[in-house]
PDBQT receptor file of N, H, CA, C and O in Angstrom, charges set to zero:
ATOM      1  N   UNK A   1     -39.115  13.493   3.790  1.00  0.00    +0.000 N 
ATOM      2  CA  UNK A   1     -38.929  13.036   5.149  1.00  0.00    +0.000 C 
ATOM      3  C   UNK A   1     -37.590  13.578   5.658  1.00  0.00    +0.000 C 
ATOM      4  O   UNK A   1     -36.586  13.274   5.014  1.00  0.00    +0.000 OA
ATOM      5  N   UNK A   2     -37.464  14.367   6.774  1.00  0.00    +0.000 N 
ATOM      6  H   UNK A   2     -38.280  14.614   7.298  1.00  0.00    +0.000 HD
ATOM      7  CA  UNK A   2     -36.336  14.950   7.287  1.00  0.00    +0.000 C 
ATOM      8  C   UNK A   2     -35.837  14.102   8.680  1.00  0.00    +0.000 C 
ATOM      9  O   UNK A   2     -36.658  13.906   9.576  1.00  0.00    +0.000 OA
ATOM     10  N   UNK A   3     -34.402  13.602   8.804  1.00  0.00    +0.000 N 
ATOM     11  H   UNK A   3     -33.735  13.761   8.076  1.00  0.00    +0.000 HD
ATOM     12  CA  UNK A   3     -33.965  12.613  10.148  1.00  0.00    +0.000 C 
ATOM     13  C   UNK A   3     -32.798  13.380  10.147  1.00  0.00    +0.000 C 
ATOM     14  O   UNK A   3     -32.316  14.017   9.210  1.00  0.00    +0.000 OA
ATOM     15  N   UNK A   4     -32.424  13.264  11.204  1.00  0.00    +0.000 N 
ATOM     16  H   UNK A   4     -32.816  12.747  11.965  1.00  0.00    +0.000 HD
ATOM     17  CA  UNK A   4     -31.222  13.666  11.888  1.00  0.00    +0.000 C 
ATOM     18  C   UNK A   4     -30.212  12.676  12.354  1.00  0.00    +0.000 C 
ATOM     19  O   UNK A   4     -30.617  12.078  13.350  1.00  0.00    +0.000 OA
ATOM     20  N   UNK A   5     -29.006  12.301  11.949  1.00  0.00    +0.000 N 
ATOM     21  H   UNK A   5     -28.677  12.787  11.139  1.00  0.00    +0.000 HD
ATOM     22  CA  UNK A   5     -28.303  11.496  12.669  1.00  0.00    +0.000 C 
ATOM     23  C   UNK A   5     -27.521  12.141  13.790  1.00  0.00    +0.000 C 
ATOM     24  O   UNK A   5     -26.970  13.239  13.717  1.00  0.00    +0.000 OA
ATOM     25  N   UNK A   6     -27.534  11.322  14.849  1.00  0.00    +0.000 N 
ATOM     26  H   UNK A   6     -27.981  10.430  14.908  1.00  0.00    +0.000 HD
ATOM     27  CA  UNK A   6     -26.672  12.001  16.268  1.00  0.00    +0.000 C 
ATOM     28  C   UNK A   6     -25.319  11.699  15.896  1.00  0.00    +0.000 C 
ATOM     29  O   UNK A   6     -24.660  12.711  16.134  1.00  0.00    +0.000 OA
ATOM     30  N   UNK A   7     -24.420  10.590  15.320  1.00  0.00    +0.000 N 
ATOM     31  H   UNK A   7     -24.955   9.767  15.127  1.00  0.00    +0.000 HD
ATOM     32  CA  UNK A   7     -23.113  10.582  14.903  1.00  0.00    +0.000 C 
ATOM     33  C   UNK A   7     -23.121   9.298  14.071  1.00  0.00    +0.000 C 
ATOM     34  O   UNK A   7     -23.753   8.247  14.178  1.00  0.00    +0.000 OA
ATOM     35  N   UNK A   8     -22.162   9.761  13.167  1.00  0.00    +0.000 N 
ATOM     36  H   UNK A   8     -21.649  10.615  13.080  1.00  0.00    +0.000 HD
ATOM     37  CA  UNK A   8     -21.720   9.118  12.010  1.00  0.00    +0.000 C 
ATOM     38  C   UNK A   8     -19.812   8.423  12.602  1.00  0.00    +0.000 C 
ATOM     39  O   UNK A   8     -18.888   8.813  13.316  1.00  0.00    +0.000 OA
ATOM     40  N   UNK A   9     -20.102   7.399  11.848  1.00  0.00    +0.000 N 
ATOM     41  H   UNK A   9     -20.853   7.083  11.268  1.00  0.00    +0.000 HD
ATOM     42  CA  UNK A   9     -18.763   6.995  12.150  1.00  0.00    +0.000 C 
ATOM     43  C   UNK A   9     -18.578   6.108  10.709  1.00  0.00    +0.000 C 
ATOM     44  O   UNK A   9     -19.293   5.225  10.235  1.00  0.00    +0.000 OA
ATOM     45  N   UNK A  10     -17.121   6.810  10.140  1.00  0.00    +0.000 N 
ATOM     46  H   UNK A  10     -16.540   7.527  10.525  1.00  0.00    +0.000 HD
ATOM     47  CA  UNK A  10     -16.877   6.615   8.329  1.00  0.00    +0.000 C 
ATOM     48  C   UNK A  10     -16.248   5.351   9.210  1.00  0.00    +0.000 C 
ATOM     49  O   UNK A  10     -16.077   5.216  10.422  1.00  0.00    +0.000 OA
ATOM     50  N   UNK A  11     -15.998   4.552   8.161  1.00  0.00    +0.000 N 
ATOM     51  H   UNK A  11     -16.137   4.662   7.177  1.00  0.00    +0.000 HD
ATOM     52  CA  UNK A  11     -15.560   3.234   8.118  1.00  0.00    +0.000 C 
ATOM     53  C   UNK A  11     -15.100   2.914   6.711  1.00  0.00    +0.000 C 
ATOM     54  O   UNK A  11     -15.749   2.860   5.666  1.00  0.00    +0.000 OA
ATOM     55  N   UNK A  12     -13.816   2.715   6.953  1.00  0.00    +0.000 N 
ATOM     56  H   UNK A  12     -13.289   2.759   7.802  1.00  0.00    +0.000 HD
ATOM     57  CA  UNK A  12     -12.863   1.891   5.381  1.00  0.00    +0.000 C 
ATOM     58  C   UNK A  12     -11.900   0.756   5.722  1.00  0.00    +0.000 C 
ATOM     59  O   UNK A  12     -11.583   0.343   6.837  1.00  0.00    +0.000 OA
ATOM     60  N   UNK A  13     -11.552   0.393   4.662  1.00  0.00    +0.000 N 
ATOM     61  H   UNK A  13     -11.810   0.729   3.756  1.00  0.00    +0.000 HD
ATOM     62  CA  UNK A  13     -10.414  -0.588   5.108  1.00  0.00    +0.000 C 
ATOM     63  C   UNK A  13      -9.452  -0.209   5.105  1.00  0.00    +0.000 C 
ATOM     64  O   UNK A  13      -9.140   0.834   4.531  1.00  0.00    +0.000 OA
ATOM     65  N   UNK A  14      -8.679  -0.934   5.744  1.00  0.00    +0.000 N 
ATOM     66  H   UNK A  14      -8.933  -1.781   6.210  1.00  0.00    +0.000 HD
ATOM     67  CA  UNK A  14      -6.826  -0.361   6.119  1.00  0.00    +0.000 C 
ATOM     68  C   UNK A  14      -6.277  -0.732   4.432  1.00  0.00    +0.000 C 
ATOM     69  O   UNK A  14      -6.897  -1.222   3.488  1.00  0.00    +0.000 OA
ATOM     70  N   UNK A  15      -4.901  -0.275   4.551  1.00  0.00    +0.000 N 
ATOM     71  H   UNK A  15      -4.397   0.123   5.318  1.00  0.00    +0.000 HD
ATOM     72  CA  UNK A  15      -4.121  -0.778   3.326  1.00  0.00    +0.000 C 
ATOM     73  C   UNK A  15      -3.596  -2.122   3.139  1.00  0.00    +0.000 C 
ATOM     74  O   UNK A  15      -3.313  -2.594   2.039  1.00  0.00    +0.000 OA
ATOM     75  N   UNK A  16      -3.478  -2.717   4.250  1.00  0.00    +0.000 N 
ATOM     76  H   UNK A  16      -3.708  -2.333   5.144  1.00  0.00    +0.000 HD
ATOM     77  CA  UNK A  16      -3.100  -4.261   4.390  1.00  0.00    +0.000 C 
ATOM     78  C   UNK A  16      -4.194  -4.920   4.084  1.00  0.00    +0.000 C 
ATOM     79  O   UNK A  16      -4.170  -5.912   3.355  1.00  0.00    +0.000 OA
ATOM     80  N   UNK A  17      -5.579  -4.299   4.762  1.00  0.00    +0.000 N 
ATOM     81  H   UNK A  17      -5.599  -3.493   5.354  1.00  0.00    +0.000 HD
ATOM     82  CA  UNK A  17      -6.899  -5.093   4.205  1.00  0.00    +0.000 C 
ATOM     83  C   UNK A  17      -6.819  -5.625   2.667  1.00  0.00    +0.000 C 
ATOM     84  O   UNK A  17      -6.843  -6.750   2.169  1.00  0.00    +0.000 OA
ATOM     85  N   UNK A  18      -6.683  -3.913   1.983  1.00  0.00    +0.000 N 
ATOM     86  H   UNK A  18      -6.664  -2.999   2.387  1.00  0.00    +0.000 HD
ATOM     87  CA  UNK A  18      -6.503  -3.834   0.453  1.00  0.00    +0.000 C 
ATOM     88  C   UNK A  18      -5.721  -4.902  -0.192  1.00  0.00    +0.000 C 
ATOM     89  O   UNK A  18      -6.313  -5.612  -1.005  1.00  0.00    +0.000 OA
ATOM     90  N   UNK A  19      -4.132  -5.178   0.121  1.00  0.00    +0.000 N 
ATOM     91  H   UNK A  19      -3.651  -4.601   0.781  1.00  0.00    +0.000 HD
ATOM     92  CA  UNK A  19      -3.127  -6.072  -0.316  1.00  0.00    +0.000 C 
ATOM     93  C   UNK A  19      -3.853  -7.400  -0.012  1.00  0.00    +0.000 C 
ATOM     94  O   UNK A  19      -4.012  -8.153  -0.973  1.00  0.00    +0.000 OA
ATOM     95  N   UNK A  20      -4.195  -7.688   0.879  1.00  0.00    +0.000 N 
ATOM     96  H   UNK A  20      -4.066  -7.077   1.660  1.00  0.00    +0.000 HD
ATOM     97  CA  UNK A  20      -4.765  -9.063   0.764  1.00  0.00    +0.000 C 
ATOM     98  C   UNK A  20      -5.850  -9.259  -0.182  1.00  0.00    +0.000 C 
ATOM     99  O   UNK A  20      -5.715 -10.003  -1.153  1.00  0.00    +0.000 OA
ATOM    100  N   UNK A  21      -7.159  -8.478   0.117  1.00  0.00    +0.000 N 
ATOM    101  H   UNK A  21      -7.269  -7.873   0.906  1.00  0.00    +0.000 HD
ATOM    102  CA  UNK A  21      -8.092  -8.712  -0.226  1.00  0.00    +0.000 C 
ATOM    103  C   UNK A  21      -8.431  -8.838  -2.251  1.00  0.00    +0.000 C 
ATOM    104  O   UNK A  21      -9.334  -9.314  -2.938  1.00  0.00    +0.000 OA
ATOM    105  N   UNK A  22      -7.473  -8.305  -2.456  1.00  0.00    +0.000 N 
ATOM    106  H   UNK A  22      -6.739  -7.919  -1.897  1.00  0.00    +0.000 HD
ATOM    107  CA  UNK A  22      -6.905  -8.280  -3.942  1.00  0.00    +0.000 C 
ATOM    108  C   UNK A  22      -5.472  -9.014  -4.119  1.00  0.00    +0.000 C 
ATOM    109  O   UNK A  22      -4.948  -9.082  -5.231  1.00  0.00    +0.000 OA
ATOM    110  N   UNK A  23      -5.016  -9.426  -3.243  1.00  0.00    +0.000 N 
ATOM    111  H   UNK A  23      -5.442  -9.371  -2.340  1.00  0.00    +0.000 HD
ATOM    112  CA  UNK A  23      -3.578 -10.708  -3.466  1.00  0.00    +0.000 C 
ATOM    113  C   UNK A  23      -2.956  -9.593  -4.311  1.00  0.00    +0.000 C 
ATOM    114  O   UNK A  23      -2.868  -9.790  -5.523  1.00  0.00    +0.000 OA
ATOM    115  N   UNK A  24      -2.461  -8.297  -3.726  1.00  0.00    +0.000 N 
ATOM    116  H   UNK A  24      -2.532  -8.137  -2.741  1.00  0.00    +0.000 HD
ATOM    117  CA  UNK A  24      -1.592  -7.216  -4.247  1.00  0.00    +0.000 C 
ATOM    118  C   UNK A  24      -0.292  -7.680  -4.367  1.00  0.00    +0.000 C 
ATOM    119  O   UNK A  24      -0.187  -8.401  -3.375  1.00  0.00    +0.000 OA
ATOM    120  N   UNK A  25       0.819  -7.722  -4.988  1.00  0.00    +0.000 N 
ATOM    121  H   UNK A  25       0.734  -7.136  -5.794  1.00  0.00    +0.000 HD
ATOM    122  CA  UNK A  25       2.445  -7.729  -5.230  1.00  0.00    +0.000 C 
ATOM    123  C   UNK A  25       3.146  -6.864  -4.908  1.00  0.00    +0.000 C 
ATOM    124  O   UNK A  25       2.755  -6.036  -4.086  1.00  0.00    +0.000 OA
ATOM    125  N   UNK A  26       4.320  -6.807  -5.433  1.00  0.00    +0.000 N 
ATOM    126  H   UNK A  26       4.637  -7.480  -6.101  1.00  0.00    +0.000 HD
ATOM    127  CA  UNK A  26       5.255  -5.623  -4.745  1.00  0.00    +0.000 C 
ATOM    128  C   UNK A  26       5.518  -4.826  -6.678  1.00  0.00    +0.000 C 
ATOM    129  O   UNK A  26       5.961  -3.689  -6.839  1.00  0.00    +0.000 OA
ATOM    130  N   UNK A  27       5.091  -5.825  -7.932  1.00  0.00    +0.000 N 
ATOM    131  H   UNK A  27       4.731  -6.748  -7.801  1.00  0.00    +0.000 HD
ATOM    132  CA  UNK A  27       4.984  -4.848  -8.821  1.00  0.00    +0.000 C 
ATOM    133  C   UNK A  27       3.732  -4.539  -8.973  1.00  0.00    +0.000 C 
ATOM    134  O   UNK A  27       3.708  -3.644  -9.818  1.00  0.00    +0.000 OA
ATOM    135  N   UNK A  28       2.589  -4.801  -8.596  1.00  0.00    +0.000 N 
ATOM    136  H   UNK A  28       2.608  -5.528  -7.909  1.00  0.00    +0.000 HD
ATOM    137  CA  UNK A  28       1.388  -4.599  -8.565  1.00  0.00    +0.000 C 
ATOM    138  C   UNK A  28       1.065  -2.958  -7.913  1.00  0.00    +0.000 C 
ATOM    139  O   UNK A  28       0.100  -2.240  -8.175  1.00  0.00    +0.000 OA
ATOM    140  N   UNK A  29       2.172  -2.686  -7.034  1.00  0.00    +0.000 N 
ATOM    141  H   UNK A  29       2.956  -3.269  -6.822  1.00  0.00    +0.000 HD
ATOM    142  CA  UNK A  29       2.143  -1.777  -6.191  1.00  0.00    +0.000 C 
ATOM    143  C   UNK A  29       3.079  -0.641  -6.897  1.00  0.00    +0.000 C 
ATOM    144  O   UNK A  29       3.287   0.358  -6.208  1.00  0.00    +0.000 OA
ATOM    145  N   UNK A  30       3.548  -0.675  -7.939  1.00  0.00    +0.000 N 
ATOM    146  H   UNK A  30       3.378  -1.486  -8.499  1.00  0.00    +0.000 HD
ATOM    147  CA  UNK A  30       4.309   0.205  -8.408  1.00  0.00    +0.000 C 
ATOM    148  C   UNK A  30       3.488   0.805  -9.719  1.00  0.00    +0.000 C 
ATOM    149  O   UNK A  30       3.797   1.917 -10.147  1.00  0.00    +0.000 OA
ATOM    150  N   UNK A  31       2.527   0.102 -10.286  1.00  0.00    +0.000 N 
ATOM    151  H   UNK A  31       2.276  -0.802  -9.938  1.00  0.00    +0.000 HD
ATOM    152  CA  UNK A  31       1.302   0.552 -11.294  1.00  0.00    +0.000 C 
ATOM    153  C   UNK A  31       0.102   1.668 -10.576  1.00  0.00    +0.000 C 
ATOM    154  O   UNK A  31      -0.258   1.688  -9.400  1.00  0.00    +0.000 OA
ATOM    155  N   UNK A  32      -0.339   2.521 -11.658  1.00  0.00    +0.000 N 
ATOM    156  H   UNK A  32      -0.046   2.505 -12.614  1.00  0.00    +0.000 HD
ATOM    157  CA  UNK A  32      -1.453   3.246 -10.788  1.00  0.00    +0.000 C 
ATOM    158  C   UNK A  32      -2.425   2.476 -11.052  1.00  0.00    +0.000 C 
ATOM    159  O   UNK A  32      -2.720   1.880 -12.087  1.00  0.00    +0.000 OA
ATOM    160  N   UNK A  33      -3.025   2.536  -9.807  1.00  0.00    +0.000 N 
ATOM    161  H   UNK A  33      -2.786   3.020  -8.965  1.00  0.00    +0.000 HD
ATOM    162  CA  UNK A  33      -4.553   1.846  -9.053  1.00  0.00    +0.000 C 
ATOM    163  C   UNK A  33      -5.684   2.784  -8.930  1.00  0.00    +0.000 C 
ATOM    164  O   UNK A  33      -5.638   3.799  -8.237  1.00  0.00    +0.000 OA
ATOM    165  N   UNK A  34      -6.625   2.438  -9.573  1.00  0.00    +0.000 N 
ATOM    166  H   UNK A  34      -6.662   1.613 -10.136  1.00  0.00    +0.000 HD
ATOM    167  CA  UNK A  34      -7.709   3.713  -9.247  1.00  0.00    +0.000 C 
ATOM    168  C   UNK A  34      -8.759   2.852  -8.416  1.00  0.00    +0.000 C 
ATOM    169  O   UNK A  34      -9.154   1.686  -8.407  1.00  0.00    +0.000 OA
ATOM    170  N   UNK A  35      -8.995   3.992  -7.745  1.00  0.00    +0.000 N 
ATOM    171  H   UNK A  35      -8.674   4.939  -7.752  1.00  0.00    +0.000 HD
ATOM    172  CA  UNK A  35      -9.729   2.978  -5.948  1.00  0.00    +0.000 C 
ATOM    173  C   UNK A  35     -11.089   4.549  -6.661  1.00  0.00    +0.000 C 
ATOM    174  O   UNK A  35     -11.121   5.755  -6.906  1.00  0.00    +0.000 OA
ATOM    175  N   UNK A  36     -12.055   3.127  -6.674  1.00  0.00    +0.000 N 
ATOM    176  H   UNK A  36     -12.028   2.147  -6.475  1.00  0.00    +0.000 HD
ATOM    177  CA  UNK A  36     -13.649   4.038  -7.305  1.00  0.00    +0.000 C 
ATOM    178  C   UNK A  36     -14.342   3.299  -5.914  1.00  0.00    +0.000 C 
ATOM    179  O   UNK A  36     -14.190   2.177  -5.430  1.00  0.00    +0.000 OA
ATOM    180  N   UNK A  37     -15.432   4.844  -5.389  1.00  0.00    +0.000 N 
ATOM    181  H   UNK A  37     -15.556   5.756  -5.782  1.00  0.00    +0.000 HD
ATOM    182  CA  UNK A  37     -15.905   4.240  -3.961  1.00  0.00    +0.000 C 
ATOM    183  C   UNK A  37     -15.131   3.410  -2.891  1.00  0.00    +0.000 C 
ATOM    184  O   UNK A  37     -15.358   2.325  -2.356  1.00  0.00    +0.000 OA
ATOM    185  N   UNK A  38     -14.455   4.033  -2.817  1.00  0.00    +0.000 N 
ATOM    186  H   UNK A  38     -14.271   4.914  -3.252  1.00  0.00    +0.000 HD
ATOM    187  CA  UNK A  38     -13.311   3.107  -1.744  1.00  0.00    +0.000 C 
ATOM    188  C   UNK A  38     -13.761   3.917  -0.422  1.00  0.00    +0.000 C 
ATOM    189  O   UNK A  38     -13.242   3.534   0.627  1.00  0.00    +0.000 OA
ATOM    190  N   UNK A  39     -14.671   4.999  -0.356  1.00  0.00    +0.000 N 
ATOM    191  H   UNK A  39     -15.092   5.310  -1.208  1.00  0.00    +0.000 HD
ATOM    192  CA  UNK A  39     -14.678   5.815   0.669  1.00  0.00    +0.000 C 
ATOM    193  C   UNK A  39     -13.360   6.229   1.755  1.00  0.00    +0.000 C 
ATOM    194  O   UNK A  39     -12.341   6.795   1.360  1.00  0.00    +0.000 OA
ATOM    195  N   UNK A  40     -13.549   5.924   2.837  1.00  0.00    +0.000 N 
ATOM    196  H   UNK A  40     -14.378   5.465   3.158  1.00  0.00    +0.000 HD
ATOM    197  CA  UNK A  40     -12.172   6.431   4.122  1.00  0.00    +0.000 C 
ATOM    198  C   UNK A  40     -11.438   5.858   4.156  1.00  0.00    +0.000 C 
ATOM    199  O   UNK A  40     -10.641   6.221   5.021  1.00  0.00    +0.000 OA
ATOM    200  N   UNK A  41     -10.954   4.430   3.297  1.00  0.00    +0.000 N 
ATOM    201  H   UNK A  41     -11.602   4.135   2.595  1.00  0.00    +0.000 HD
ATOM    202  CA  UNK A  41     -10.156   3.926   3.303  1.00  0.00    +0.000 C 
ATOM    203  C   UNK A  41      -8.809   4.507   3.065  1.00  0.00    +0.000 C 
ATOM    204  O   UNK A  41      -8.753   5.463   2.291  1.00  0.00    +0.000 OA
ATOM    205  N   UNK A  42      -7.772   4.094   3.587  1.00  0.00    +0.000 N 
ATOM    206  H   UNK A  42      -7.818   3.318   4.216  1.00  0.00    +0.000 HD
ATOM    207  CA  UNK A  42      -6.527   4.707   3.795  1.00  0.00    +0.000 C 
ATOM    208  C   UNK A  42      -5.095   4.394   2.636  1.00  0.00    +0.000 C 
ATOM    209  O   UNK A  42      -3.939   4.814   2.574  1.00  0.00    +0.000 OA
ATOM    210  N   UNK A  43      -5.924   3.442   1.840  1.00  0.00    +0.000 N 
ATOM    211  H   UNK A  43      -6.863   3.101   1.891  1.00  0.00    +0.000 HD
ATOM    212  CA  UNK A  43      -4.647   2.522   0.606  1.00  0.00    +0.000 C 
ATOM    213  C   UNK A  43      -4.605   4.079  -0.009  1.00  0.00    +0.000 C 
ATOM    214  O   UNK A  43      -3.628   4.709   0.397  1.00  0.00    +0.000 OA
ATOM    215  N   UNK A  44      -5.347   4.695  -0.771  1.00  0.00    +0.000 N 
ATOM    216  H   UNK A  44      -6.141   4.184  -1.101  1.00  0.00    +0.000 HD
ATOM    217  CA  UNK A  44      -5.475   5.791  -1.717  1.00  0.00    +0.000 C 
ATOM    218  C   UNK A  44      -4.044   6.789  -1.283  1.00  0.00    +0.000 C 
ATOM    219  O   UNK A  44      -3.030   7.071  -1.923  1.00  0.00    +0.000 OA
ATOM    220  N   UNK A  45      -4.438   7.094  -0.112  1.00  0.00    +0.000 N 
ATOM    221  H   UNK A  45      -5.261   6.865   0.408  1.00  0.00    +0.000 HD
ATOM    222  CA  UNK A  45      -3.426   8.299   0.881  1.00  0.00    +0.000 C 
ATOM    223  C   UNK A  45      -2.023   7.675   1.115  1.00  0.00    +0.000 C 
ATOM    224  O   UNK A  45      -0.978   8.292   0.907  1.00  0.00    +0.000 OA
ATOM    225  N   UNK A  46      -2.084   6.543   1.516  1.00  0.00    +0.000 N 
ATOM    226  H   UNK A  46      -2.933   6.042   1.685  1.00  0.00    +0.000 HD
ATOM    227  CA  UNK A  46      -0.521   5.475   1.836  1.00  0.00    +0.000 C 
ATOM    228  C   UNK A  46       0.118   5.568  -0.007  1.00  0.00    +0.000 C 
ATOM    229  O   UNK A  46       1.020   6.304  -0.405  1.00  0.00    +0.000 OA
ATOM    230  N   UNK A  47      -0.638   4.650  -0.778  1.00  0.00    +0.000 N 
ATOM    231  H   UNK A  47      -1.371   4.052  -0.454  1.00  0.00    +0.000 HD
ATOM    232  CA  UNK A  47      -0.140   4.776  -2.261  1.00  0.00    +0.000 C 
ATOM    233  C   UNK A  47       0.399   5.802  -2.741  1.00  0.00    +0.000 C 
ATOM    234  O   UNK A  47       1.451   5.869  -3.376  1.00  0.00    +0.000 OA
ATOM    235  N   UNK A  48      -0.453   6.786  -2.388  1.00  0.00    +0.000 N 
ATOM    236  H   UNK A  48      -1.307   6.732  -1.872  1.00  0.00    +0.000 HD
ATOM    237  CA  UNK A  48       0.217   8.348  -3.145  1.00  0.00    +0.000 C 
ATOM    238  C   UNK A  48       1.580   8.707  -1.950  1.00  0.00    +0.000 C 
ATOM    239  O   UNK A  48       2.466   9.342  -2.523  1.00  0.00    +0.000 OA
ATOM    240  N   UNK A  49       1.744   8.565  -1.183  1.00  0.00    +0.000 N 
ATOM    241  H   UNK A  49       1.024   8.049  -0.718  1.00  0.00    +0.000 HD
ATOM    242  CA  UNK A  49       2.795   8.352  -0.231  1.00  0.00    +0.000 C 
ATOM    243  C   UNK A  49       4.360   7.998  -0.928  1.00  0.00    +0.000 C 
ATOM    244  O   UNK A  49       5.306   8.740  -1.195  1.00  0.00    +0.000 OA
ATOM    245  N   UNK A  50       4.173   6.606  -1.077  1.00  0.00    +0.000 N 
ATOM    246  H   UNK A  50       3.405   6.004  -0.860  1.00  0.00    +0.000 HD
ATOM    247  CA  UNK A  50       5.185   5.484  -1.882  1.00  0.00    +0.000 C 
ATOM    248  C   UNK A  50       5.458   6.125  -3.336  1.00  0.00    +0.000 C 
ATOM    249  O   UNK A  50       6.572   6.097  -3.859  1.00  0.00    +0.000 OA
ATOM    250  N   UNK A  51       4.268   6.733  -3.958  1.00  0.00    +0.000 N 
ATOM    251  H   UNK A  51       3.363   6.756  -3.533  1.00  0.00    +0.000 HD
ATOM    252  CA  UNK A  51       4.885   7.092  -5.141  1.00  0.00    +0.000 C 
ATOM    253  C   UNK A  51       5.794   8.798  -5.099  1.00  0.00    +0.000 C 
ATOM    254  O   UNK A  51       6.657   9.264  -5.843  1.00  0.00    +0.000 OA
ATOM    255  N   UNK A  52       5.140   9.323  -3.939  1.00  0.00    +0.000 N 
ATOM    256  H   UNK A  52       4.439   8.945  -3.335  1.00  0.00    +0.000 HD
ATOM    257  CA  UNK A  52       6.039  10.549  -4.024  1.00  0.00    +0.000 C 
ATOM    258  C   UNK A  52       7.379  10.235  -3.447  1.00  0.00    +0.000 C 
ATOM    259  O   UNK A  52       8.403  10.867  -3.707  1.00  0.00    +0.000 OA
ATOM    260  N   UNK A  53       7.285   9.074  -2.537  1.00  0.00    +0.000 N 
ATOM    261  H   UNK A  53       6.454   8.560  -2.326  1.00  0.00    +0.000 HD
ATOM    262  CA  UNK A  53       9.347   9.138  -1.708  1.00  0.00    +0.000 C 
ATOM    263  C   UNK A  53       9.974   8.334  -3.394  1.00  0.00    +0.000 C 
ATOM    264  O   UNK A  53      11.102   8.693  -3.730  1.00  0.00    +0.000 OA
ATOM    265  N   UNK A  54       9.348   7.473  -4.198  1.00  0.00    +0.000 N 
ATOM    266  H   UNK A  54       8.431   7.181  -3.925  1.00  0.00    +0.000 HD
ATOM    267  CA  UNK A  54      10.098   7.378  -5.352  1.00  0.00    +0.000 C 
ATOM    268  C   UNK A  54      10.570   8.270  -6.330  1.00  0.00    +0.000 C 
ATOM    269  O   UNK A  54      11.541   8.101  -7.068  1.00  0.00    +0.000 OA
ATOM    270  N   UNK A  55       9.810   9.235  -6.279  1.00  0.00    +0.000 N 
ATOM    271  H   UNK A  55       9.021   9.372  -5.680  1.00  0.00    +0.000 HD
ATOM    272  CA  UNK A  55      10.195  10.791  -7.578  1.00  0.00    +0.000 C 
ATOM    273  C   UNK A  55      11.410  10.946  -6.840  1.00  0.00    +0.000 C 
ATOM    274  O   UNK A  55      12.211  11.828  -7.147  1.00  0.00    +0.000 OA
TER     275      UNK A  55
């Protein structure tokens, strides 16, 4: 069966979503986190952020 979608719109959660929704810390946030199917969500991209201004 062949369909066509006219537009897609990705949808993730923000990074604040993330911190709550898991009751994240401030050392919680200094461990690596592996985000499996997290799709467009934006924690992945912000995280790797924070750990490069620390090097």
């Amino acid at each position: 069966m062949k369909f066509k979608l006219k537009s897609i719109v990705p949808w993730g959660r923000s990074y604040e979503e993330y911190i709550k929704m898991f009751s994240l810390k401030k050392d919680d946030l200094k461990k690596n986190i592996l985000g499996c199917a997290d799709g467009p969500a934006n924690f992945n991209s912000i995280m790797t952020k924070h750990k490069k201004s620390r090097l």
